[in-house]
C-alpha positions as CSV (number, residue, x, y, z in Angstrom):
1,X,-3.2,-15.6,3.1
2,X,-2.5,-12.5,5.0
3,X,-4.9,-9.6,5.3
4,X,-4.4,-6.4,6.5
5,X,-7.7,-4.5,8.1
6,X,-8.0,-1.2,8.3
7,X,-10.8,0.4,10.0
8,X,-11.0,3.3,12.6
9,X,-14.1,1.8,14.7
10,X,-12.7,-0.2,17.0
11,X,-15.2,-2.5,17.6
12,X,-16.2,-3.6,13.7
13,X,-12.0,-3.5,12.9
14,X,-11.7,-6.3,16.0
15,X,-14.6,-8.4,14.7
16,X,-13.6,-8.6,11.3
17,X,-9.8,-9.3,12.2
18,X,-11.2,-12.3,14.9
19,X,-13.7,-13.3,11.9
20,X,-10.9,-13.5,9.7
21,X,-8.4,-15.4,11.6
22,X,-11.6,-17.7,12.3
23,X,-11.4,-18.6,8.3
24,X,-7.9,-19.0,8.4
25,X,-6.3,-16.6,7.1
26,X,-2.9,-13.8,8.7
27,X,-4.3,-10.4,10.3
28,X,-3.0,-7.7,10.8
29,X,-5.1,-4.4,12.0
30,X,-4.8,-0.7,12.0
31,X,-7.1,2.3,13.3
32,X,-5.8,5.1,11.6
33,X,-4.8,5.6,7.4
34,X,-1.0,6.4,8.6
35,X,-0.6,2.8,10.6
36,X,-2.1,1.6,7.4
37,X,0.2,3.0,5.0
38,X,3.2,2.1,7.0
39,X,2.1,-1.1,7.4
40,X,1.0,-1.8,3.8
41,X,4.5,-0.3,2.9
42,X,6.9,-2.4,4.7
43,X,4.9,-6.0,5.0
44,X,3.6,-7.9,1.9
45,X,-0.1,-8.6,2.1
46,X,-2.4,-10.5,-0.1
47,X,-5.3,-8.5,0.0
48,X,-5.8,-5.1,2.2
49,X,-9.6,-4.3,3.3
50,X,-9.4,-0.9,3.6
51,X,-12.3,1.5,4.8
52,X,-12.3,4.8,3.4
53,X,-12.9,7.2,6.0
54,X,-9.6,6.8,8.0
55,X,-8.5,9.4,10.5
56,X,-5.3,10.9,10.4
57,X,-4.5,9.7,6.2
58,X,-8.2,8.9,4.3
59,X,-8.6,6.0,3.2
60,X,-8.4,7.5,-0.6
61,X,-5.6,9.1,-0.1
62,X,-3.8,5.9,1.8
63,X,-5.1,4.4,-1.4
64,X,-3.6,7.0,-4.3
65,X,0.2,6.4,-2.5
66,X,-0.4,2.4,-2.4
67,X,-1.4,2.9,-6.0
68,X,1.7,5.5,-7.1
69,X,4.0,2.8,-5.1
70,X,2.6,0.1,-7.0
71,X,2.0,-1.9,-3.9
72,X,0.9,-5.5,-5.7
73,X,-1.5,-6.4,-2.8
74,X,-5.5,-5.8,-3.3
75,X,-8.0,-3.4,-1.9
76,X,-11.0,-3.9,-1.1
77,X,-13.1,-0.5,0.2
78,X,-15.5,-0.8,3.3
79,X,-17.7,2.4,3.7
80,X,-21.0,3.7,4.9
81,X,-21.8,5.0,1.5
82,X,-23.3,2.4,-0.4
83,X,-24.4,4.8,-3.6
84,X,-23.4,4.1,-6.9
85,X,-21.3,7.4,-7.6
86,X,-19.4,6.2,-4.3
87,X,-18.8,3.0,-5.3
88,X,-17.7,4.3,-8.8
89,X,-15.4,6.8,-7.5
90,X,-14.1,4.2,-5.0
91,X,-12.9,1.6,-7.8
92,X,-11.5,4.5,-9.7
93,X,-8.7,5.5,-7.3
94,X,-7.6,2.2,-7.5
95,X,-9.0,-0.2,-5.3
96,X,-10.4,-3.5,-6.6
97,X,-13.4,-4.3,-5.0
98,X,-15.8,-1.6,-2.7
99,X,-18.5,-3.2,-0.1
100,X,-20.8,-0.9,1.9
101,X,-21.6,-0.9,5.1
102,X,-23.3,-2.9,6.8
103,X,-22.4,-6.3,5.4
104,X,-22.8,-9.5,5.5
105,X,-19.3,-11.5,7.0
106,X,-19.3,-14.2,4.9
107,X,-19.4,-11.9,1.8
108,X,-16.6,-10.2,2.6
109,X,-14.3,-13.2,3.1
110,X,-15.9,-14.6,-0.2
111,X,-14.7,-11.1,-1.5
112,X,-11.0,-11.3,0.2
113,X,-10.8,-14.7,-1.2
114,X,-11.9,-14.2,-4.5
115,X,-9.4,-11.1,-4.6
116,X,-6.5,-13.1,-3.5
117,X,-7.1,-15.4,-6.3
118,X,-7.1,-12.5,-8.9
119,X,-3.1,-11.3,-7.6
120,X,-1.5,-11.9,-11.1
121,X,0.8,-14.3,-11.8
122,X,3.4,-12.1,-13.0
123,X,3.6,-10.4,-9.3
124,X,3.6,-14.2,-8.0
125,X,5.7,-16.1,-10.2
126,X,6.1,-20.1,-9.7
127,X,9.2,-20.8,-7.4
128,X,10.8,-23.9,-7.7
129,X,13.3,-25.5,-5.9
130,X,14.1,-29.3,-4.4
131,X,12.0,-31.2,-6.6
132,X,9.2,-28.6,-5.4
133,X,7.2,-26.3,-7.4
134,X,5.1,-23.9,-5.3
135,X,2.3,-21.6,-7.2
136,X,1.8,-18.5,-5.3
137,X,-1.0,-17.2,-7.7
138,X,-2.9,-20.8,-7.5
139,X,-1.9,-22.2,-4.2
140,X,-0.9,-24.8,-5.3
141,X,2.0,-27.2,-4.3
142,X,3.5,-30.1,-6.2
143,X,7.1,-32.2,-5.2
144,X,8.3,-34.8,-8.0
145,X,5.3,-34.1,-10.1
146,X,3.0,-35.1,-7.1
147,X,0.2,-32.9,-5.8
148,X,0.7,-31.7,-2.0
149,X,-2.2,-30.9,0.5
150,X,-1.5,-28.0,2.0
151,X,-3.3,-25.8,5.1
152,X,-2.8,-22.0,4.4
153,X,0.1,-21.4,7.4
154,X,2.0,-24.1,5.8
155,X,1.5,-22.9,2.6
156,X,3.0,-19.8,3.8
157,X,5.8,-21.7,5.7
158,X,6.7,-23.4,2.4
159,X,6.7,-20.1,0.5
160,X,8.8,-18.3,2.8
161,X,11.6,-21.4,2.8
162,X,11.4,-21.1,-0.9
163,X,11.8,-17.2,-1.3
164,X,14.3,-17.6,0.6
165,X,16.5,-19.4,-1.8
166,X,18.0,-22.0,0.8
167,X,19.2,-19.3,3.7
168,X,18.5,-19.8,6.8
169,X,15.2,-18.6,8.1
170,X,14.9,-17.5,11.7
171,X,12.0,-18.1,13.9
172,X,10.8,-14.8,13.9
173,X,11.2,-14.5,10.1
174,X,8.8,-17.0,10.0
175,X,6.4,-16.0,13.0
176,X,6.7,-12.0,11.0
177,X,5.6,-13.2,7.9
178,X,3.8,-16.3,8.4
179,X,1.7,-15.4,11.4
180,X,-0.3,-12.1,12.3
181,X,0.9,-9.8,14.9
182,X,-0.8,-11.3,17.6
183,X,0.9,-14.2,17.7
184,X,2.5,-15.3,20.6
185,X,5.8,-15.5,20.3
186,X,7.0,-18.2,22.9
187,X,4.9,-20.2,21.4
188,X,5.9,-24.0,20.0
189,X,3.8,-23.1,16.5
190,X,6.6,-23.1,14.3
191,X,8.2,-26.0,15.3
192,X,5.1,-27.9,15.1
193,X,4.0,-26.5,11.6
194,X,7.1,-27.3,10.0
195,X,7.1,-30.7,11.5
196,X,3.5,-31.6,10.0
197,X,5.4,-29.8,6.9
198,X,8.0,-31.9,6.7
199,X,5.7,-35.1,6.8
200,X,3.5,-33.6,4.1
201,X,6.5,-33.1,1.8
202,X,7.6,-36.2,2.3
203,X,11.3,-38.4,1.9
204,X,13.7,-37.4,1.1
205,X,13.3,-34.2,3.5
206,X,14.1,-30.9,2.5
207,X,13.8,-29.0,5.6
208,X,17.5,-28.6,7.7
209,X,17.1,-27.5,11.0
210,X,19.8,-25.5,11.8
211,X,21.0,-25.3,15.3
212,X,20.4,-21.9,17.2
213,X,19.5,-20.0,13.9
214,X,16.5,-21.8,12.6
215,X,15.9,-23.5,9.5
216,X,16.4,-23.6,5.4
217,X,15.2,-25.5,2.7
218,X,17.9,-27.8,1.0
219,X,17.9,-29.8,-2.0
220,X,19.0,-33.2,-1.3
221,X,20.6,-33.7,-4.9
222,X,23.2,-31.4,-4.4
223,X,24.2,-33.1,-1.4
224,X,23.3,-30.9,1.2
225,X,22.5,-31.8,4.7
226,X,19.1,-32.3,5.7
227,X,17.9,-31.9,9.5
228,X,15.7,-32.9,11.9
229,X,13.7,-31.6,14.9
């Protein structure tokens, strides 16, 4: 799952991404509503908490544009006003979900989760390919009809392999939208993600590794080459 936070104190923006990476999930985070609406823009994110007294854009206004550019990703509000005409006008700019400060942590990533779930299918249709069938909406992964365990970054993995229809998919495609922007980007994370991958998926394997560009997924019954490494 990847999360975007926005939140102009530094401190509670820094906790809350750490928190969040802590439960497993991509984070990114912004200080200002004009970092947020570029970055809510050009990246696809699952769910975007968003508090509403942003500097530079506010947050209902950085809310209205994601709303007029139909931006499929879910908003949940943080602010300091926790009254019920604040909350009311909150949801009715668009967002789905509006949590006043101060919170408890684990309710909000029982809120984020719970939002994810909610993305409709019809944003998130089921991709299939190689005998796989991935459900963005459910998180769910099946090959040959048989249920696949998997963790959230190779969830991701999978889904990026699969949107992208069998080209080849660069490292830093996948660190750029698998990871969160501090990742590290020497690091050997890929490699070993889509080797556990691989093993989850099981024979025959539908992960090429392709020499100096990166990797694809293949379907081994069209005869295409499958990889290793």
């Amino acid at each position: 799952m990847r999360v975007l936070v926005a939140e102009d104190e530094k401190g509670l923006a820094d906790i809350i991404g750490t928190g969040l990476r802590k439960a497993r999930m991509a984070v990114d985070v912004v200080y200002d509503g004009d970092a947020a609406l570029e970055r809510a823009m050009t990246n696809e994110y699952d769910v975007i908490v968003l508090d509403r007294d942003l500097p530079e854009i506010h947050g209902d206004d950085v809310c209205r544009r994601l709303m007029e550019a139909q931006v499929p990703a879910r908003i949940i509000m943080l602010t300091a006003a926790g009254d019920l005409w604040s909350k009311v006008e909150g949801l009715s700019l668009g967002s789905d979900d509006y949590l006043a400060k101060p919170f408890d942590f684990p309710e909000l990533v029982a809120r984020i989760r719970a939002l994810a779930r909610r993305v409709p299918t019809r944003l998130q249709p089921v991709l299939q390919m190689a005998g796989i069938t991935l459900d963005p909406a459910y998180h769910e992964v099946h090959r040959n009809g048989r249920y696949v365990a998997l963790s959230p970054k190779e969830f991701t993995v999978l889904e990026v392999f699969m949107r992208s229809g069998g080209s080849v998919v660069s490292v830093e495609d996948l660190l750029e939208k698998a990871w969160d922007e501090n990742v590290d980007y020497f690091t050997n994370s890929v490699r070993v993600t889509v080797a556990t991958l691989r093993k989850k998926l099981g024979p025959p394997p539908v992960i090429q590794t392709v020499i100096g560009a990166g990797y694809r997924l293949v379907d081994p019954g069209h005869g295409a080459p499958s990889g290793s490494g």
